[in-house]
C-alpha positions as CSV (number, residue, x, y, z in Angstrom):
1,X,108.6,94.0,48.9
2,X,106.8,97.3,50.1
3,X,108.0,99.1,47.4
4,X,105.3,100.2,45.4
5,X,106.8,102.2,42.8
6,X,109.0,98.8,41.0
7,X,106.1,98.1,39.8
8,X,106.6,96.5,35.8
9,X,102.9,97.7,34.4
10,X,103.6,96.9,30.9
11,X,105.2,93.4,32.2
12,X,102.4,93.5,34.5
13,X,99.6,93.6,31.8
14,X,101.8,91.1,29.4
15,X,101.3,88.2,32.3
16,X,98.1,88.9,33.0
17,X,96.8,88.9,29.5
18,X,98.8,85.4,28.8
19,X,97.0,83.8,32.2
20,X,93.5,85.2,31.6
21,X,93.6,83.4,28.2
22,X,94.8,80.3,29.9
23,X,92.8,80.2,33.1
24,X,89.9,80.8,30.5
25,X,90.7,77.4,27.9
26,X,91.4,75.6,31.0
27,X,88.7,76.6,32.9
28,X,86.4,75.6,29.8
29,X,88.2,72.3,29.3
30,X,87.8,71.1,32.7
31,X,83.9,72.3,32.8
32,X,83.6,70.3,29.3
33,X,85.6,66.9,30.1
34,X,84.6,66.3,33.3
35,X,80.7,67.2,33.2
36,X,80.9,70.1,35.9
37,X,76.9,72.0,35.2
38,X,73.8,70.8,35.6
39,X,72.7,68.4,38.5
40,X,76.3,68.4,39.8
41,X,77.0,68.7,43.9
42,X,80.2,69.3,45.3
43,X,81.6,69.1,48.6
44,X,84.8,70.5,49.7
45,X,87.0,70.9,52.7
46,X,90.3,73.0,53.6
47,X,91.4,70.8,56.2
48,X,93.1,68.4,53.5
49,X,92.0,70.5,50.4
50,X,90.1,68.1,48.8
51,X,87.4,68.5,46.6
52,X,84.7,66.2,45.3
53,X,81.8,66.5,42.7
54,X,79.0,64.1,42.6
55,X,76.0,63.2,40.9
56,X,72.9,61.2,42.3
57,X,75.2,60.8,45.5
58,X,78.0,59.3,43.6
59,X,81.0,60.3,43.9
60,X,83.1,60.4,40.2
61,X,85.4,63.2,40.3
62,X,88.2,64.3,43.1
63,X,90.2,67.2,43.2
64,X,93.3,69.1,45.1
65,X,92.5,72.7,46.4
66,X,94.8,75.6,47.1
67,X,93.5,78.6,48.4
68,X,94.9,81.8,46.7
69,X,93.6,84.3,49.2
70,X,89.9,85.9,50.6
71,X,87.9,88.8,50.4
72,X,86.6,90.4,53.4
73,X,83.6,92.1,52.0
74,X,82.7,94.0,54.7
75,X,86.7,95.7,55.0
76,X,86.9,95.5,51.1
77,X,90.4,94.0,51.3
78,X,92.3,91.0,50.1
79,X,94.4,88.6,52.5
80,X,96.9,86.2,50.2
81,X,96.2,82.8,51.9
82,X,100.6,82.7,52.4
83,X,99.6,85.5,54.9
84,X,97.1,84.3,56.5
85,X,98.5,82.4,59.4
86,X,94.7,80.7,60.5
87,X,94.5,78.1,57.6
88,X,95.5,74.7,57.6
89,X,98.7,74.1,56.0
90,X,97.4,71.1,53.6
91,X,95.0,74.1,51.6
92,X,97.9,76.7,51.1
93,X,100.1,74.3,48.6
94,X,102.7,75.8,46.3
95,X,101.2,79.0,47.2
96,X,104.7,80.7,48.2
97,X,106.0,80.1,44.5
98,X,103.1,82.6,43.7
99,X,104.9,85.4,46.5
100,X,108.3,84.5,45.2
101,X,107.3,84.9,41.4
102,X,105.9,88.5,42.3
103,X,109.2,89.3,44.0
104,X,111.5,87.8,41.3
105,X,109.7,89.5,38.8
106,X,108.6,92.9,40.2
107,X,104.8,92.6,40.1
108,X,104.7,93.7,44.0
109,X,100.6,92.8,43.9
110,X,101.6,89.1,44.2
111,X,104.3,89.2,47.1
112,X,101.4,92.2,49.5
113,X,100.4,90.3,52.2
114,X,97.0,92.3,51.3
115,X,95.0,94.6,49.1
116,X,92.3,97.3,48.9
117,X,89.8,95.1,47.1
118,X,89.4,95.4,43.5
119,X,87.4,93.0,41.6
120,X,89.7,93.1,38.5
121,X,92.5,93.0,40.7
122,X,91.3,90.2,42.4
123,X,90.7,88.4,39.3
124,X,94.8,89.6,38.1
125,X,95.9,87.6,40.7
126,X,93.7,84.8,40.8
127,X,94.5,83.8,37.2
128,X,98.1,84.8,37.5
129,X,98.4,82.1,40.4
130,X,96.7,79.2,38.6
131,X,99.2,79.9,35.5
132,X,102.2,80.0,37.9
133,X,101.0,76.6,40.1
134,X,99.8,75.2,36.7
135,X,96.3,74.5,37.9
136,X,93.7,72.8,35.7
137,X,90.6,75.2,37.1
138,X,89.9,77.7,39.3
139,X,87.1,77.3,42.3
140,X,85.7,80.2,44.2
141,X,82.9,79.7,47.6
142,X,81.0,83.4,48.8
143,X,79.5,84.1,52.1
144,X,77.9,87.7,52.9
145,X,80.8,88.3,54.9
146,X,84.1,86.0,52.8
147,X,84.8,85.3,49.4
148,X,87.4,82.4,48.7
149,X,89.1,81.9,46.1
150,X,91.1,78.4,45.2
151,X,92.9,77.2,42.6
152,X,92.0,72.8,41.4
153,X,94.8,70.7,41.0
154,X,95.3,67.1,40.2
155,X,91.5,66.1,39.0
156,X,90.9,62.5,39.0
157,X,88.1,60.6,38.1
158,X,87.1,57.7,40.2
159,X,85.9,54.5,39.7
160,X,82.3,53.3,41.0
């Protein structure tokens, strides 16, 4: 969809409104019921996007990633991670429903391959992907040069 001009705004602002209000309870909920400030370490990986937070070396939380897209800070632009043809498939999960939802729905931002970066933008998208994959939190790691941004699916406490 190149397009730009089938652009729904109002539609547009209607979404993103309803998923930055959800991203935000879940986000809160997930922080709250599974413990996630303080003295917590996390380790992650985006060959099987998992995710793990620990405490004291023990293990008592897991998690399933999908990576939403990047931010090359020093292009200023925004790579959806369906478009990025380098990542491991396991970390890109349902991420095509996010493309497909764009396309279906005329919000052309979602089905770009890429962006001029703009933090509100950015953020849009981010929280318009965890309400259309349904994900219980949102995740984000920073370099000088990358941001990533993932969404956290499937949380599961484990058992010592």
């Amino acid at each position: 969809m190149d397009d730009r001009s089938k652009h729904d705004h109002s539609g547009w602002e209607g979404v993103v409104r309803a998923a930055r209000e959800r991203a935000r309870s879940r986000q809160a909920l997930m922080v709250e019921r599974f413990g996630l400030s303080g003295d917590v370490q996390y380790q992650w990986s985006m060959d099987d996007a998992q995710i793990t937070w620990s405490r004291s070396g023990k293990v008592f939380l897991t998690g399933r990633l999908t990576l939403v897209g990047s931010v090359s800070v020093p292009q200023q632009s925004w790579l959806w991670s369906w478009a990025n043809e380098s990542l491991p498939p396991a970390v890109l999960g349902d991420i095509e429903q996010v493309r497909q939802f764009g396309e279906e729905s005329g919000y052309p931002v979602l089905p770009w391959p890429g962006f001029d970066y703009h933090p509100e933008l950015v953020a849009e998208a981010r929280m318009v992907a965890a309400s259309v994959l349904d994900a219980e939190g949102l995740w984000a790691e920073s370099t000088d040069d990358l941001q990533l941004h993932f969404l956290v699916h499937d949380l599961t406490l484990t058992t010592a």
